[in-house]
C-alpha positions as CSV (number, residue, x, y, z in Angstrom):
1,X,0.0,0.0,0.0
2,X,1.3,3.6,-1.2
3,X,0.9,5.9,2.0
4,X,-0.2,8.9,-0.7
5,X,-3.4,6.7,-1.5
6,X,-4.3,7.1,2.7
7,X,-4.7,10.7,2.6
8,X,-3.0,11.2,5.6
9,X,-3.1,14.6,7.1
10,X,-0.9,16.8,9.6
11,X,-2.5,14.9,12.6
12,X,-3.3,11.7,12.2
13,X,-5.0,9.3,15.5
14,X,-5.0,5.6,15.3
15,X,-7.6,3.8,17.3
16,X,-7.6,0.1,17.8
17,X,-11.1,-1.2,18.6
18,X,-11.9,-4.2,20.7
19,X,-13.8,-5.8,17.6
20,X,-14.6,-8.8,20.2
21,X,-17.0,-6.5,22.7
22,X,-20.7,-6.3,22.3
23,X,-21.8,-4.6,18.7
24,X,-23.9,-2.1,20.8
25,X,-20.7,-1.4,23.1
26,X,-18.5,-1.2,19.9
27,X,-21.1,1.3,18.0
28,X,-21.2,3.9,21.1
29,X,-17.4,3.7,21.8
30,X,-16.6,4.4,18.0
31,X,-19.7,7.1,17.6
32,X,-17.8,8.8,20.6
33,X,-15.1,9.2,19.0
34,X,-16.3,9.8,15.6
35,X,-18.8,12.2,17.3
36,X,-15.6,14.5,18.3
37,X,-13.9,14.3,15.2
38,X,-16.4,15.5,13.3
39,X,-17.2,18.8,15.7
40,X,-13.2,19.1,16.2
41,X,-12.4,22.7,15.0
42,X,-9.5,21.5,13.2
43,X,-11.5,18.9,11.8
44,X,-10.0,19.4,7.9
45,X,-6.2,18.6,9.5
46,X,-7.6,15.1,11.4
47,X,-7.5,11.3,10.0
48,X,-8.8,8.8,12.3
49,X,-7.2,6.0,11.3
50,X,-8.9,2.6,12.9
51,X,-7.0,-0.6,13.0
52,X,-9.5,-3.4,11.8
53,X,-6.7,-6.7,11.8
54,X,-8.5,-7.6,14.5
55,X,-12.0,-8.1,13.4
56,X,-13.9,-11.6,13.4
57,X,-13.7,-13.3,10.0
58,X,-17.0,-15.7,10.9
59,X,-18.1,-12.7,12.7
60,X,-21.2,-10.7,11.4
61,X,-19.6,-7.6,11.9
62,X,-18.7,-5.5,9.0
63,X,-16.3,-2.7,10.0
64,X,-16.5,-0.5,7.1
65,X,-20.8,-0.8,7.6
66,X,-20.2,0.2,11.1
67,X,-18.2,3.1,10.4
68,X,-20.7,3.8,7.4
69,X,-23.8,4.0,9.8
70,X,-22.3,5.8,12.1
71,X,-21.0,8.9,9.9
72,X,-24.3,8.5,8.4
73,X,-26.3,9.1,11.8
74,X,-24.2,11.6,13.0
75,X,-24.7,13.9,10.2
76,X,-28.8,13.1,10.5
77,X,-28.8,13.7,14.1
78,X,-26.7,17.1,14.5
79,X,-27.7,18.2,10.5
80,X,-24.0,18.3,9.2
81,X,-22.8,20.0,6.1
82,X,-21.5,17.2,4.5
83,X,-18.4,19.3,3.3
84,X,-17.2,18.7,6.9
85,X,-17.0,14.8,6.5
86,X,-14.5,13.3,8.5
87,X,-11.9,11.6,6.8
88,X,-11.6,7.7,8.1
89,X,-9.2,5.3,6.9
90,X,-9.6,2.0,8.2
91,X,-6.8,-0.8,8.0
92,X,-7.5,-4.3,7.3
93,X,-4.6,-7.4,6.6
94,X,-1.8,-4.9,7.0
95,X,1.6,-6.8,7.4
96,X,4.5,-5.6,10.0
97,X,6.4,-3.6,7.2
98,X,3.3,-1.6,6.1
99,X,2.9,-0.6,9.9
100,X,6.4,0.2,10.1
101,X,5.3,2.6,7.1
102,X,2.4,4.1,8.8
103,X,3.9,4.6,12.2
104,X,5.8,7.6,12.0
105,X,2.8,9.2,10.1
106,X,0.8,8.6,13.6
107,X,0.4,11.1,16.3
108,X,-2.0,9.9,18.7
109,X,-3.0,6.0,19.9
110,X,-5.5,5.1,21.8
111,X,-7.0,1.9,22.7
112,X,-10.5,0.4,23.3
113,X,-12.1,2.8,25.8
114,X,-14.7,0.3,27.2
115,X,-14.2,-3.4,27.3
């Protein structure tokens, strides 16, 4: 993967999700912190990166729908201009040297917050 095709911008937060916790637990931990991103004033120099390695393969949830729904309600339920979309990249199957890549391109990490 060619780090110009991320879109990374001058502050960049990587978030690994507990993909394992309860969908509804998932939904509000990532809406929280979509929620900020999106009414963060320097919103158009943010990427929330989420790492999604760790996601169930026989599991039902679909990370990118997730993410989807949740952009999608937050702009419903506070009446966004869409011209203030968040950009979200979020990394699946990424191998140790395309980390090692991405790493120095990553400001902030955070963890699960519930679970």
């Amino acid at each position: 993967m060619d780090l110009t095709t991320l879109n990374l911008k001058p502050l960049n937060l990587l978030i690994f999700p507990d993909w394992n916790q309860p969908e509804e637990s998932l939904y509000l931990e990532l809406e929280l912190i979509i929620r900020n991103l999106v009414n963060h004033p320097d919103r158009d120099f943010l990427t929330l990166v989420i790492d999604g390695s760790e996601t169930l393969e026989e599991s039902e949830l679909d990370a990118s729908i997730i993410i989807s729904a949740i952009v999608l309600n937050l702009f419903m339920e506070e009446d966004l201009d869409t011209s203030c979309e968040p950009e979200i990249i979020l990394l699946e199957n990424f191998n140790q040297s395309q980390w090692l890549d991405i790493l120095p391109y990553i400001q902030y990490r955070t963890v699960a917050l519930y679970g």
